[in-house]
C-alpha positions in Angstrom: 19.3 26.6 -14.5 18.8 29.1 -12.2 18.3 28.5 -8.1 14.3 28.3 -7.8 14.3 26.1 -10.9 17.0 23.4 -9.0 14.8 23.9 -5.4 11.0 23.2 -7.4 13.3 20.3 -9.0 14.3 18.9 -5.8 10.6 19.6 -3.9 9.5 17.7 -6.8 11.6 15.0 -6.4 11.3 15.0 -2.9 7.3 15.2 -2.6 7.2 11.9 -5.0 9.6 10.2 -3.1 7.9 10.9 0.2 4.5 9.6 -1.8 6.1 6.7 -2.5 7.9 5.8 0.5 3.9 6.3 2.2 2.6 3.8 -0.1 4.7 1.2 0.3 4.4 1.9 4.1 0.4 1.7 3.7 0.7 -1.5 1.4 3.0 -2.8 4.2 0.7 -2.2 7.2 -2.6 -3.4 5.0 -0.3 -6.7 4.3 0.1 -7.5 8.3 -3.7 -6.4 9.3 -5.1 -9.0 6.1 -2.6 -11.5 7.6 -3.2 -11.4 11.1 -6.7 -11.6 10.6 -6.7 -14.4 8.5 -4.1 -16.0 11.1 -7.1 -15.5 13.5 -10.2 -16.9 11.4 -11.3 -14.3 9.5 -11.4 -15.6 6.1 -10.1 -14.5 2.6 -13.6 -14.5 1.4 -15.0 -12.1 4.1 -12.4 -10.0 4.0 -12.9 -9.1 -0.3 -17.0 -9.2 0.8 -16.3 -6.7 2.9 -14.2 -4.3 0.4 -15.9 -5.2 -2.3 -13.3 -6.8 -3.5 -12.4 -10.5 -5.2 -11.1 -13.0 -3.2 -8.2 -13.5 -5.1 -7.1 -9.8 -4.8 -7.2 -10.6 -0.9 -5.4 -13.3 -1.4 -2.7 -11.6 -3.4 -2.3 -8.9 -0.7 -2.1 -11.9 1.8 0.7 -13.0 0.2 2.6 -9.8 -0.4 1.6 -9.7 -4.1 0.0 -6.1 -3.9 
């Protein structure tokens, strides 16, 4: 293999890493914010109304499922 083969490789490599490393960062943060404002009376159910979502998927973020 020659050099720019091995550096696309790696920036490759690298760029999905780096995507992955931001989602679980983003899944992370959207885990706290659900949290804390179910911890201060928003509720599961108006939380999924909102997004459009079920209540069980809230629920599954809530609880670090997602």
């Amino acid at each position: 293999m020659d050099s720019e083969h091995d550096e696309l490789l790696a920036a490759a490599v690298e760029a999905h890493q780096d995507y992955e490393g931001a989602v679980e960062a983003a899944k992370a943060a959207r885990r706290l914010e659900f949290q804390r404002a179910v911890d201060g009376g928003v509720s599961r159910g108006q939380i999924a109304r909102r997004l459009g979502r079920s209540t069980a998927w809230v629920s599954r973020i809530v609880s670090g499922d997602r």
